[in-house]
Steps between C-alpha positions, in 0.01 A plus 500: 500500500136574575591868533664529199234355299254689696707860452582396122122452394347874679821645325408397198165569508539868625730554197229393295265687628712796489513474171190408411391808684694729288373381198130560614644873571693542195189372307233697665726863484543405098142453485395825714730692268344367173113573649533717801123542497482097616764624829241384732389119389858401414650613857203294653588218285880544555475481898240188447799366307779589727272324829499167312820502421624593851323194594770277378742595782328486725371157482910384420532642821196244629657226357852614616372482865322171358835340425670620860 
């Protein structure tokens, strides 16, 4: 039962991050297409974004292995 707790919680987290992920994208293209002069900042601010968000699965997977 362990397992299934343990595989349900980093599945749900990696969809969430998954889509949290392409909402940073979607966000940052729409805003490089309304001021392409601000390309630059806005990536750097995008892959800050997309680093804390890939944070979340990984520590579901530290608790998963927590709750083995």
């Amino acid at each position: 039962m362990e397992a299934l707790a343990a595989a349900i919680a980093v599945s749900f987290s990696a969809i969430g991050a998954s889509f949290a992920n392409s909402i940073i994208v979607k966000s940052t293209i729409e805003g490089i297409s309304r001021q392409p002069e601000l390309r630059g900042p806005l990536q750097t601010v995008m892959l800050i974004g997309i680093a804390l968000v890939e944070a979340i699965p990984i520590l579901a997977v530290v608790v998963a292995f927590m709750i083995l």
